[in-house]
Backbone as CSV, one residue per row, in Angstrom:
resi,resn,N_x,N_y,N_z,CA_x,CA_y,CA_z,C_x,C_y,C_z
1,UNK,154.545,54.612,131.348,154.181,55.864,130.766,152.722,55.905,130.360
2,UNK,152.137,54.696,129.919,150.810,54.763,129.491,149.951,54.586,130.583
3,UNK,150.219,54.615,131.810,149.411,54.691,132.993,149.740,55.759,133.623
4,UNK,150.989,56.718,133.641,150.933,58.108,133.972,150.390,59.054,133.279
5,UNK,150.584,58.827,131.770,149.371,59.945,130.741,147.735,59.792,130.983
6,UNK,147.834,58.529,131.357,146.044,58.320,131.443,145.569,58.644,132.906
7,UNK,146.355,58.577,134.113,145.812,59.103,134.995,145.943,60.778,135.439
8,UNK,147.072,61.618,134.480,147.249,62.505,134.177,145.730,63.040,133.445
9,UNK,145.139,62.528,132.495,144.019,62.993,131.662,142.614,62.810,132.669
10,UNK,142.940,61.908,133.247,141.208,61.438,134.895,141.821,62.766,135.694
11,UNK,142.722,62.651,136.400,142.710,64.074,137.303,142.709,65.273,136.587
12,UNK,142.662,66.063,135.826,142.430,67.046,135.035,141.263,66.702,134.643
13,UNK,140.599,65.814,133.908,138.769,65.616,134.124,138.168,66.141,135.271
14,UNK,138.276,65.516,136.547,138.325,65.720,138.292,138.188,66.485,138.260
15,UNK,139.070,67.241,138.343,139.930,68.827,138.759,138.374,69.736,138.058
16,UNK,138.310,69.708,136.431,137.477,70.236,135.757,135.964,70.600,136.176
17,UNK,135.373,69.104,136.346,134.281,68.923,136.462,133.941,69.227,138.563
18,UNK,135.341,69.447,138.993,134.802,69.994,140.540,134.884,71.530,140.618
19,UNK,135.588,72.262,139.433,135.655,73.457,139.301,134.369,73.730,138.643
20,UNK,133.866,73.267,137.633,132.566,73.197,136.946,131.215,73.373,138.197
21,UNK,131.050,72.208,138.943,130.317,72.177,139.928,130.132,73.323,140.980
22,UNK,131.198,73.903,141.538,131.735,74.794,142.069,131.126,76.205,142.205
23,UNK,131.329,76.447,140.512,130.707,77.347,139.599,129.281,77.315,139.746
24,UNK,128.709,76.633,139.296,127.201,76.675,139.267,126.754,76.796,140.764
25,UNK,127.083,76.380,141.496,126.600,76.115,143.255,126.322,77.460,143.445
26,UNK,127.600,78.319,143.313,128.211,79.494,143.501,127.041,80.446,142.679
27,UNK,126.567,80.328,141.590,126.012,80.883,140.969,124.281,80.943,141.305
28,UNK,124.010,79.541,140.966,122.718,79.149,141.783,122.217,79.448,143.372
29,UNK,123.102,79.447,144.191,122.994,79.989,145.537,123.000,81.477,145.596
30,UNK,123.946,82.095,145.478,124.164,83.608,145.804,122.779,83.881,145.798
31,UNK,122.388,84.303,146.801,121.420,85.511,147.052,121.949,86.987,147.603
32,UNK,122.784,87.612,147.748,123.287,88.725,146.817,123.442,89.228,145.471
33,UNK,123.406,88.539,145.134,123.551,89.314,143.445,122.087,89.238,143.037
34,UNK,122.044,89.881,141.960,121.044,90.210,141.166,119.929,89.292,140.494
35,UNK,118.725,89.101,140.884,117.682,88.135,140.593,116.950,88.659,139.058
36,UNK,115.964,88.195,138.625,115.918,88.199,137.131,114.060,88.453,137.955
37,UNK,113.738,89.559,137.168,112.337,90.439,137.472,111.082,89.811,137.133
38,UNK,110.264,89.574,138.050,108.962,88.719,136.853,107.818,89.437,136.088
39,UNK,108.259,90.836,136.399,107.196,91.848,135.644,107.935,93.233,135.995
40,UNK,106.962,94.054,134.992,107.185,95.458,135.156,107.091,95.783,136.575
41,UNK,106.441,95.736,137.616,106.719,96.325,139.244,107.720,95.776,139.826
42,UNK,107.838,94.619,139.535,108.900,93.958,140.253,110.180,94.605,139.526
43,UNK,110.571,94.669,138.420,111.573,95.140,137.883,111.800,96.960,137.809
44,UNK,110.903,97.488,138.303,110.699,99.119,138.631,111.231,98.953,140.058
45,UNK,111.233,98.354,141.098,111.469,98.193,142.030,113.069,98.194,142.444
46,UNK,113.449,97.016,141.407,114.955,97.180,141.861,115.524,97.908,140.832
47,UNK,115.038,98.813,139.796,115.750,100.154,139.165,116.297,100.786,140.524
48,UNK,114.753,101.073,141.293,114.637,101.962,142.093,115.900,101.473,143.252
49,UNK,116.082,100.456,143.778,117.117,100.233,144.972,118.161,100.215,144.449
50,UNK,118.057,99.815,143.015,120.062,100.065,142.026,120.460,101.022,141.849
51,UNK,119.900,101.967,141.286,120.025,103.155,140.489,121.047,104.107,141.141
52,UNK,122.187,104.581,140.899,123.266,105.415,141.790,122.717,106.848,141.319
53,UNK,121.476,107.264,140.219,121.594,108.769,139.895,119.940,108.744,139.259
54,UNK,119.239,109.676,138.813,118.751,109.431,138.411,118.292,109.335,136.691
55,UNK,119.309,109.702,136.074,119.614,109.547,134.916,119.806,107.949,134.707
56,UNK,120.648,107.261,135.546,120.231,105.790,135.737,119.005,105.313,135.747
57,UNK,118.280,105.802,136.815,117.278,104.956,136.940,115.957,105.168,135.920
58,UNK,116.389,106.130,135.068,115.551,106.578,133.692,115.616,105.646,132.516
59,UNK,116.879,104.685,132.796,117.332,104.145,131.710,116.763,102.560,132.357
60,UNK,117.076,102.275,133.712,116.472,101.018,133.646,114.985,100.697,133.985
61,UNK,114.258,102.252,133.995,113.146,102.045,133.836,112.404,101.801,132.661
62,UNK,113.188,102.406,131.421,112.576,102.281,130.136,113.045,101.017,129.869
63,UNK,113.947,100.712,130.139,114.527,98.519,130.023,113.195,97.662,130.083
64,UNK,112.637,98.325,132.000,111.839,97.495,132.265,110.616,97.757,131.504
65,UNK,110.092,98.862,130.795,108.969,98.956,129.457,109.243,98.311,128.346
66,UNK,110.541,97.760,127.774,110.611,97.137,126.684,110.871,95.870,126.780
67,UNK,111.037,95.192,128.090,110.944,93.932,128.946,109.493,93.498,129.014
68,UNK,108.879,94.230,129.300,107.038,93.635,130.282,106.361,94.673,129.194
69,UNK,105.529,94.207,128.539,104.785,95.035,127.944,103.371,95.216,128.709
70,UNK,103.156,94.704,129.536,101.792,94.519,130.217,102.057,95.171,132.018
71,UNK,100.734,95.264,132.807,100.994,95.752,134.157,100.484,94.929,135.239
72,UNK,100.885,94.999,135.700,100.196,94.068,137.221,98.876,94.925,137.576
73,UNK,97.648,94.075,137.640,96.551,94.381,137.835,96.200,93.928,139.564
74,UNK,95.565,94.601,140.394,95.843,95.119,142.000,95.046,93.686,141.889
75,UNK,93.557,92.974,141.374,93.269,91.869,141.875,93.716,90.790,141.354
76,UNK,95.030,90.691,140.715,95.690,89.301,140.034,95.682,89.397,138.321
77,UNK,96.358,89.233,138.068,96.677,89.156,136.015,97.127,90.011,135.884
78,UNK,97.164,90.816,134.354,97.767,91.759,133.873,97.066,92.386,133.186
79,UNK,97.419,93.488,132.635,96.593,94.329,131.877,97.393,95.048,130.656
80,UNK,96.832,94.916,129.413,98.266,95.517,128.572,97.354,96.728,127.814
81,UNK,97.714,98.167,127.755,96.923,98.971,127.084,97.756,99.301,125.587
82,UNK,96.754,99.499,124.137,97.069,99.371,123.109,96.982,100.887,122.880
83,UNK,97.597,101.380,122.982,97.841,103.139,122.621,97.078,103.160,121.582
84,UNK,97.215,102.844,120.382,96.835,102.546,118.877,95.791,102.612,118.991
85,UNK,94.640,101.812,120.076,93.401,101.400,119.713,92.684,102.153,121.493
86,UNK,93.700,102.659,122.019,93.048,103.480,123.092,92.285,103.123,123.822
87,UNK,92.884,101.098,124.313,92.142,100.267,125.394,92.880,99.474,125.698
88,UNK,93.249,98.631,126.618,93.158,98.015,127.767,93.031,96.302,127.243
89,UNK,93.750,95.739,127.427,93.443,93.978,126.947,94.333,93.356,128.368
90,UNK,93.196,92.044,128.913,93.469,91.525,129.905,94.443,90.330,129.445
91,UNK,95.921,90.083,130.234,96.560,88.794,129.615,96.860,88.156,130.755
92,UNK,97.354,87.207,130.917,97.506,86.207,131.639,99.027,86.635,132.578
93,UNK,99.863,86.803,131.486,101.310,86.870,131.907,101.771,88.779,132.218
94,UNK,103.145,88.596,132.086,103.267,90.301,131.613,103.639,90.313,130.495
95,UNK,103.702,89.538,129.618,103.997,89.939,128.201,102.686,88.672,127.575
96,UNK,102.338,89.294,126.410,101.537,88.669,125.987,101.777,87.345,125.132
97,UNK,101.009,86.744,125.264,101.281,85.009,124.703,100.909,85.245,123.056
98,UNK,101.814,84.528,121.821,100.755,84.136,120.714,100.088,84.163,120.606
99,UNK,98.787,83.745,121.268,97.544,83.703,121.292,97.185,85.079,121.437
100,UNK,97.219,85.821,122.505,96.705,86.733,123.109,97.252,88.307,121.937
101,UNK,98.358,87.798,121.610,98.955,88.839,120.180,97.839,88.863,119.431
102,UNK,97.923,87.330,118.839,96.654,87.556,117.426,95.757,88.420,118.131
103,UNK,95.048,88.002,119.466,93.447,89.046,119.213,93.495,90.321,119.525
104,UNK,94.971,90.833,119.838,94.866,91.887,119.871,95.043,92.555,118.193
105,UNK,96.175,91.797,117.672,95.453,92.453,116.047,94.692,92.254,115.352
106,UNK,93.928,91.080,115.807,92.578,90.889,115.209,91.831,92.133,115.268
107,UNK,91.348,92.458,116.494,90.860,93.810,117.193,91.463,94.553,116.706
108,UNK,92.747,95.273,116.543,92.885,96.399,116.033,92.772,96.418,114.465
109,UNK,92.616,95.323,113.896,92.237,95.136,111.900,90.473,95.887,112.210
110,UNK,89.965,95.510,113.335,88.415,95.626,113.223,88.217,96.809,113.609
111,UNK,89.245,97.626,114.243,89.075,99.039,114.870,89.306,99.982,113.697
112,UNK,90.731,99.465,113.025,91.127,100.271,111.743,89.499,100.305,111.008
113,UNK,89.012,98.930,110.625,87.985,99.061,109.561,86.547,100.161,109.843
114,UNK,86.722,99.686,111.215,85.656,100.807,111.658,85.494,102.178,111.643
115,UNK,86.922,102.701,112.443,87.283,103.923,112.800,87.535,104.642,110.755
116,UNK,88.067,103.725,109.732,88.061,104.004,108.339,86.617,103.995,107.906
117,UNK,85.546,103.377,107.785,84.505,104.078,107.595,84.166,104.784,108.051
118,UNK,83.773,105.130,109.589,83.650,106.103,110.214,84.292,107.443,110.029
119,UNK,85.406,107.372,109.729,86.541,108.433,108.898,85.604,108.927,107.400
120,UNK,85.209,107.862,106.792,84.614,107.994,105.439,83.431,108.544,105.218
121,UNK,82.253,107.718,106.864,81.120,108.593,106.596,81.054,110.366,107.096
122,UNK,82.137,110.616,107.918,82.293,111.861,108.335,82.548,112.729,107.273
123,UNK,83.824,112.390,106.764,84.305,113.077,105.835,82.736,113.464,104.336
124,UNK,82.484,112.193,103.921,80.750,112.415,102.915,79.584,113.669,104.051
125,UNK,79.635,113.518,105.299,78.808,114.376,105.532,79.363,115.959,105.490
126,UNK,80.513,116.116,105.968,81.087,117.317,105.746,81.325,118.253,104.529
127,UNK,80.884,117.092,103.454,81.035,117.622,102.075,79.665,118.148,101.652
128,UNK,78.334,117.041,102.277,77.699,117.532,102.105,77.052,118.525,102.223
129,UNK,77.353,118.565,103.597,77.069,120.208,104.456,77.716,121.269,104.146
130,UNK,79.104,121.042,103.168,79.352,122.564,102.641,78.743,122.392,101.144
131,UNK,78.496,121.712,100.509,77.685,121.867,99.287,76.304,122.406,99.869
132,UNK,75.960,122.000,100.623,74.135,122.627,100.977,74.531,124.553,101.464
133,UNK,75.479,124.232,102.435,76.077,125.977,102.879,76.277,126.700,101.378
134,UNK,76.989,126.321,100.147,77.227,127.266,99.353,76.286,127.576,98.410
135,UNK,74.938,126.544,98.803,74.095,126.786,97.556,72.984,127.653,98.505
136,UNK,72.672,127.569,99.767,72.402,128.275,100.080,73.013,129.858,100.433
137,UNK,74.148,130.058,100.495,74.549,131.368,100.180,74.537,131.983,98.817
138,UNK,74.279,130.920,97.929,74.448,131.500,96.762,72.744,132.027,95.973
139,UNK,71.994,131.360,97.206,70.689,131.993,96.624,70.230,133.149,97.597
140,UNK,70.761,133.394,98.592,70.818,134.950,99.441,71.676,135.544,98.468
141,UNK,72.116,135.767,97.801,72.857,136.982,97.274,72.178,137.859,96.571
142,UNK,72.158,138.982,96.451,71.395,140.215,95.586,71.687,139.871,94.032
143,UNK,70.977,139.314,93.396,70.927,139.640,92.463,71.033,140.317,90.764
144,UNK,70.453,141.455,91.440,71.002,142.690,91.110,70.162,142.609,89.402
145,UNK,70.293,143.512,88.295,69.557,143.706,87.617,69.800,142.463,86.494
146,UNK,68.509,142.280,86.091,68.712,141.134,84.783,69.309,140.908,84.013
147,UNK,70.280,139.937,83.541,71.208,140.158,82.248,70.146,140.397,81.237
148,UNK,70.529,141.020,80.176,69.869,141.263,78.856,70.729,140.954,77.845
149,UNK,70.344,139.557,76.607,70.775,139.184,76.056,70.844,139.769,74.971
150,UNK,71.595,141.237,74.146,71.919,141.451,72.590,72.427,140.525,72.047
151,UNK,71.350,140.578,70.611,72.192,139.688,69.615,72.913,140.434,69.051
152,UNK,74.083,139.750,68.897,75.148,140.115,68.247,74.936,140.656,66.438
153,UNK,75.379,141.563,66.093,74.961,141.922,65.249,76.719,142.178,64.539
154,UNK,76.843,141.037,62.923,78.294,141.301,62.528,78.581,142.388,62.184
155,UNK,79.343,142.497,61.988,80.720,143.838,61.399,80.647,143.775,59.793
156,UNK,80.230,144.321,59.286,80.575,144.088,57.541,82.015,143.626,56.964
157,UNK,81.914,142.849,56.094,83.088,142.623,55.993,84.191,143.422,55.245
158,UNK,85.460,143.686,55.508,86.183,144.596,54.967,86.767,144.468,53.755
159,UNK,86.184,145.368,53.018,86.298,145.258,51.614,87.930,146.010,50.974
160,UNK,87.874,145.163,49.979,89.836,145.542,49.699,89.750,147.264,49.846
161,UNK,90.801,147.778,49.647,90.673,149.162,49.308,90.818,149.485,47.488
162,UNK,89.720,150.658,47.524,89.952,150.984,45.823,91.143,151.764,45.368
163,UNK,91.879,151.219,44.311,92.785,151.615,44.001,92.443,152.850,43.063
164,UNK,93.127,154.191,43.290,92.713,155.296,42.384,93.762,155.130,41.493
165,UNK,93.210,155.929,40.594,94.218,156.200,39.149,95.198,157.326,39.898
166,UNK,96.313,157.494,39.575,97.303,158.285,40.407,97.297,159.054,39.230
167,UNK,97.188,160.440,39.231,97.622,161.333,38.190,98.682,161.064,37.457
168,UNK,99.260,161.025,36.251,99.920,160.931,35.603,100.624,161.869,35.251
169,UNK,102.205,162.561,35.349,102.632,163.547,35.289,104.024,163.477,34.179
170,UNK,104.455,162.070,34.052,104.942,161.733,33.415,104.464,161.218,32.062
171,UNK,105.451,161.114,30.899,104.792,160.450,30.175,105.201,159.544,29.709
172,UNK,104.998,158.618,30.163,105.311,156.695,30.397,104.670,155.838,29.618
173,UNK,104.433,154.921,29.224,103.820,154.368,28.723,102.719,153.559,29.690
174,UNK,103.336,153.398,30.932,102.135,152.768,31.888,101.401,153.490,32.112
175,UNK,101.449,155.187,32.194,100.887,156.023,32.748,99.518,156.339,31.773
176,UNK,100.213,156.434,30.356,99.293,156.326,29.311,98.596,155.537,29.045
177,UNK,98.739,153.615,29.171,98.027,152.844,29.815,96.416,152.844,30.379
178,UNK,97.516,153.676,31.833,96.170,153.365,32.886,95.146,154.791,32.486
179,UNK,95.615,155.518,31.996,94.645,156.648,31.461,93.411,156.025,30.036
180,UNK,94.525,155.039,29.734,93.068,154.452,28.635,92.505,153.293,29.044
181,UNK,92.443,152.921,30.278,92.148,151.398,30.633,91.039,152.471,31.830
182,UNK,91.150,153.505,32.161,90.147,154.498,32.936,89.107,154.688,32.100
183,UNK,89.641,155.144,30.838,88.700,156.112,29.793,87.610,155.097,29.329
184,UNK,88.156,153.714,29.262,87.519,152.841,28.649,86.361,152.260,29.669
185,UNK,86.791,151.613,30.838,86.105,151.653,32.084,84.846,152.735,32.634
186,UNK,85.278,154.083,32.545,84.087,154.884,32.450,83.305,154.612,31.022
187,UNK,83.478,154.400,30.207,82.500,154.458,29.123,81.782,153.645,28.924
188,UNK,82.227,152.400,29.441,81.260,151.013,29.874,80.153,151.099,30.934
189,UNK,80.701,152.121,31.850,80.187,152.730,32.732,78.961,153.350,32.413
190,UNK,79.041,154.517,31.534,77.727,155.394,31.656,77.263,154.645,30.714
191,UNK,77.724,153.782,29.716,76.679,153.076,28.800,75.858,151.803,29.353
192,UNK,76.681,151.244,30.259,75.421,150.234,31.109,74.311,151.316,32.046
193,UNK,74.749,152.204,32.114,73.678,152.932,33.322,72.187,153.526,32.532
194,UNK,72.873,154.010,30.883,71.721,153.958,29.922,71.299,153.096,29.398
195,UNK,71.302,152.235,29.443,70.273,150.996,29.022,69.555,150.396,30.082
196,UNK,70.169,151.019,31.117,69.119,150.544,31.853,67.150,151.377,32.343
């Protein structure tokens, strides 16, 4: 039994590893099936011979733009254009290497800084030129006649109102009062006016 389980476990190894082999041959050989693209033309190419519609071939054309970021250049290399910075960088491959990343954002940190002052000195001249426009419109304008400065001259100030003696018709004791607090008042009256 312990030499039928163990040669039971080698032929099922066998068996495995010739089905294994098999596989890959099968896989590695086929030249019918589908090859793996080495750039954007090459991979536009067989959109174009796959494609059953063209709503298909819309879709594996935009594949092949987010595959290859760069283009095949007619005398050899690639060429990758930076929308952002509205040029053109030469790379080696179709997608760009580490290396070739950094200098492209190197370059575009130096484009931002530029194109931002440049933004800055535009913007200072435009200000200046409408400050010079409004001061010169503002010395074409008519004129027109001189202000003339009145001084202000105050208002007197408003003095309480005089209270009159109200006729007396009754006979009250306040009424009688204010009739001798009058009588007395005038007589102080014309006697300060004679001594003087």
């Amino acid at each position: 039994m312990f030499y039928s389980g163990r040669s039971a476990g080698w032929a099922l190894a066998a068996a495995s590893l010739v089905l294994l082999a098999g596989a890959s041959a099968w896989i590695g050989y086929d030249v019918s099936g589908p090859h793996i693209a080495k750039d954007y033309e090459n991979c536009a190419e067989e959109a174009k011979a796959t494609a059953p519609s063209g709503a298909e071939y819309t879709k594996l054309i935009t594949r092949c733009g987010e595959r290859f970021a760069a283009r095949r250049k007619v005398g050899g290399g690639y060429t990758y254009f930076d929308f952002m910075q509205n040029r053109s960088f030469d790379l080696a491959g179709p997608n760009p290497t580490e290396d070739e990343r950094k200098q492209i954002d190197r370059t575009y940190m130096e484009f931002l800084g530029s194109q931002g002052r440049e933004m800055l000195l535009s913007d200072l001249a435009k200000a200046q030129a409408n400050l010079e426009q409004a001061t010169l419109q503002r010395g074409r304008q008519d004129v027109g006649a001189p202000l003339v400065l009145a001084p202000k001259i105050p208002l007197p100030a408003k003095r309480p109102p005089i209270e009159r003696a109200k006729a007396c018709e009754d006979g009250s004791l306040s009424c009688s009062w204010a009739k001798v607090s009058a009588a007395v008042r005038n007589a102080f009256a014309l006697s300060a006016g004679k001594n003087k």
